[in-house]
C-alpha positions, 0 to 999 in steps of 0.5 A, a space after each residue: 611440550 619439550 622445545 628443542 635447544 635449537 630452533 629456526 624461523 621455519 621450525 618457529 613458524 611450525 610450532 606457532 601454527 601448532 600452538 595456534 590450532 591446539 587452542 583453538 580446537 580447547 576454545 571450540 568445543 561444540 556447544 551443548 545443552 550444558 555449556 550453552 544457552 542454545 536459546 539465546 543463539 541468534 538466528 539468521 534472518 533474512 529480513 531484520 527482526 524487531 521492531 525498528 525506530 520511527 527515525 529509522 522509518 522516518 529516514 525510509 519515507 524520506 527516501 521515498 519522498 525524494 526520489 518521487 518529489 523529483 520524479 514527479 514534479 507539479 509544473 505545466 510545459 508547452 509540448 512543442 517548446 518544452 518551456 515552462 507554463 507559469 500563466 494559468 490565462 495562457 493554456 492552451 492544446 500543448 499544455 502538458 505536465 513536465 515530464 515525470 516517472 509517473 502519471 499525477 492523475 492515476 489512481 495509484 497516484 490518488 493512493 500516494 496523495 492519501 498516503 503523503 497525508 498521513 505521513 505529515 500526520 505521523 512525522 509533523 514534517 508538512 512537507 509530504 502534505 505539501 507535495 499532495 497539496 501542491 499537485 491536487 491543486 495544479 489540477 483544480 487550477 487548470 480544470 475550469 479552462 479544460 472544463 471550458 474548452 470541452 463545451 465546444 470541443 468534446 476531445 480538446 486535448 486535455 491533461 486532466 481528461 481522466 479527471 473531467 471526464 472519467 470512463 472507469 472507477 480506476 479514474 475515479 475512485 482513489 484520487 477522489 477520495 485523496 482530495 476530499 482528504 485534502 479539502 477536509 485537511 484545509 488544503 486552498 483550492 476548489 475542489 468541489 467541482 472535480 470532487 462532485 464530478 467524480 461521485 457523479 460518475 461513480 454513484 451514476 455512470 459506473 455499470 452495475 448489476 440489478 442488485 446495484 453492485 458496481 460492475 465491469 464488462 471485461 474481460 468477459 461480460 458482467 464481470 465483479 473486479 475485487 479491485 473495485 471495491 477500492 476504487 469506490 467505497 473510499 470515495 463514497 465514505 469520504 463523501 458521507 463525512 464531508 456531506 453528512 449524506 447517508 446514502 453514500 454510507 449505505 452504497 458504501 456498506 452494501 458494496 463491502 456486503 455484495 462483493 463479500 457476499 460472492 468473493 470471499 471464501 469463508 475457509 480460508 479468509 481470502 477473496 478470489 480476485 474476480 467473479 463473473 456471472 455467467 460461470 458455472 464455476 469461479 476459479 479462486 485465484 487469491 490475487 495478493 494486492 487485490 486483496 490488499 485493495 479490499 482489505 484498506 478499503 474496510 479500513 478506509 470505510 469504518 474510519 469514517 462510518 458512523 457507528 451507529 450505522 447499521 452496516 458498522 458491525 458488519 463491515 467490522 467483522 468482514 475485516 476482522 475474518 479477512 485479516 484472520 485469513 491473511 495472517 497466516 500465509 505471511 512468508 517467514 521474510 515478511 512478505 505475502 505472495 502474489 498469489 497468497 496461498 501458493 508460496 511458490 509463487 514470488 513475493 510481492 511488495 505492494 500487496 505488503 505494504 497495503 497489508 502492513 497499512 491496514 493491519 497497523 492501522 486496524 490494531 491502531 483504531 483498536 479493531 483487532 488483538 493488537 498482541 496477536 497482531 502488531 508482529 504480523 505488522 511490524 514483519 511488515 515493515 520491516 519487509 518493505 522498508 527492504 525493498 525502498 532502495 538507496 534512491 528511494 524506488 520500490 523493488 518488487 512491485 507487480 505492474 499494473 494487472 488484468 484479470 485472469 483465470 489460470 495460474 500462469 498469469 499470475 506467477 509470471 506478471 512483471 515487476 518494476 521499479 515504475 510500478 506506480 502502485 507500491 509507493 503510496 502503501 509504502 508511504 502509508 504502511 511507514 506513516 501507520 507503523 510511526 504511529 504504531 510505536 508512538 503509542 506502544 511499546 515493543 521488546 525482545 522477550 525470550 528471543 521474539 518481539 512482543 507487545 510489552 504490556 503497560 502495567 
């Protein structure tokens, strides 16, 4: 290019812009198959992919941990004065717990205790077996006052009403299971009773079919909730391995067998949420954290089952055919739908984290391919840990859900931050996908995240 002998600072400007483009357009030659290894492209994910660091996750259950350590604090108040109740000989009808975000009794909150367990068990950190310990043991402490007071008064105000006298499986199921954890853990306080008590409750007082299957009256008579399979067989295998009782195994095993036996579509891997009896037909709505409910409660079974038991196998191959079922209707982002085979319905966290659980902890006791699915789990995480905000709540998280038999119910249940049912699959997907990476490696092998096999 001829520069003229004269030239001033616009023509300069001009001729710099000129110079500049010409470049660029040399430097920005559209790539092609010769020019370019286009397979090495990155591409644009919308959640990070690869495996994450267990510092990485550890820093996410911290988050997690605060916000609900403070959120949820182990301290009784009197409700008229607000001030704190330190003397356990000076309870009375205004005893309460201090205000929190979250009800410390509550199933969800039974799923939380687990869940803080084992996020000691994978970090070292006995700070999260503490938060358990320090709460299960404010309600063992406080229980036989309570106790007492009912022999007189059938509805003396209590905090622990749902504890001393439970009306459901969803009183019942979760937090017992959770406190035999913790009393098999060492935990230092009486359990006993409150744990004997609600298997009394389950084993006994719970309605059930003529076959023995657990059952509900609502919403419509004679009713199987898919729900209650945790809310029960969680609890009834951890009494097995405390006591050594067979007959908890076996009512265990045949729950699994007679729910399986009248929910689960062998098609497509997938339970319907509910049955009822008296329906000529039964809508399939493949509910997501249902079906997380059944999935971590044959995780939770064969953890403890005996092998030699005669439901092992059986109980195995369930779990096997469901997570088979569940693998494929994983979003491109991580998570599962809220219904899981209707992707325009939203995608949910809690049944996410459950599903990401379970799976790492099924590939982690060595029941499925873990080439196959370790990716699956680890998406997973990687999924939720998006949805952990700065102040360590759980986004995305459906509220607490009846049962229903048309799709809008479904597709437009809320979402809240004080959905208390996601914080415990978090803490439990994190703590299982810790232990994951402890005793596997993963690697980027031409552009996906693979198992690197040991040689």
């Amino acid at each position: 290019m001829n520069l003229p002998k004269r030239i001033n600072i616009k023509n300069l400007s001009i001729l710099l812009l000129a110079l500049s483009a010409q470049t660029e357009t040399i430097a920005q030659e559209p790539a092609n198959d010769v020019t370019t290894p286009l397979h090495l492209l990155q591409p644009d994910y919308p959640t990070p992919y690869g495996a994450k660091s267990v510092e990485e996750i550890t820093a996410t259950l911290d988050r997690v941990y605060n916000f609900l350590d403070a959120s949820t604090p182990a301290t009784l108040v009197d409700s008229k004065s607000n001030k704190e109740v330190t003397n356990l000989k000076k309870l009375d009808e205004n005893t309460i717990f201090a205000p929190g975000a979250f009800r410390l009794t509550s199933y969800e909150w039974g799923v939380t205790y687990a869940g803080m367990l084992l996020a000691s068990e994978a970090t070292g950190n006995p700070k999260y077996t503490n938060y358990t310990n320090d709460r299960i043991k404010l309600i063992a402490d406080i229980a036989p006052y309570y106790w007492e007071q009912l022999k007189n008064k059938k509805d003396f105000p209590s905090p622990i009403s749902s504890v001393l006298k439970p009306h459901a499986l969803d009183d019942a199921g979760a937090i017992c299971a959770a406190m035999i954890k913790a009393e098999r853990a060492g935990i230092k306080a009486d359990l006993r009773p409150l744990i004997d008590n609600f298997i009394d409750y389950i084993s006994n007082k719970e309605f059930r079919f003529s076959d023995g299957t657990l059952a509900r009256n609502r919403p419509q008579p004679n009713t199987l909730w898919l729900d209650d399979l945790f809310m029960s067989v969680p609890a009834l295998a951890q009494m097995g391995k405390l006591t050594g009782e067979a007959k908890y195994y076996d009512d265990a095993v045949k729950q699994v067998a007679q729910f399986s036996e009248r929910m689960f579509n062998k098609e497509n891997g997938l339970y319907m949420h509910g049955w009822v009896m008296s329906m000529e037909e039964h809508p399939q709505y493949h509910w997501a954290r249902a079906n997380g409910w059944a999935v971590m409660t044959m995780v939770e079974l064969l953890e403890v089952l005996p092998q030699n038991h005669p439901g092992y196998t059986k109980v195995l191959t369930q779990l096997r055919d469901h997570i088979k079922g569940l693998a494929p209707y994983q979003d491109g982002t991580g998570f599962w739908h809220q219904l899981i085979d209707r992707n325009d319905t939203y995608l949910e966290t809690s049944a996410t984290a459950i599903y990401t659980y379970a799976i790492a902890r099924a590939i982690n006791r060595g029941y499925i391919d873990k080439l196959a699915y370790s990716p699956v789990a680890l998406l997973g995480w990687n999924a939720v840990a998006t949805k952990v905000n700065s102040k360590g709540q759980v986004e995305g998280t459906c509220v607490g859900t009846g049962m229903g038999f048309d799709p809008a119910f479904y597709y437009y249940r809320p979402i809240n931050v004080f959905a208390a049912h996601g914080y415990g699959p978090v803490m439990l997907a994190g703590a299982e996908i810790i232990h994951l990476l402890k005793n596997n490696d993963f690697e980027i092998n031409d552009s996906s995240l693979q198992l690197k096999v040991r040689k």
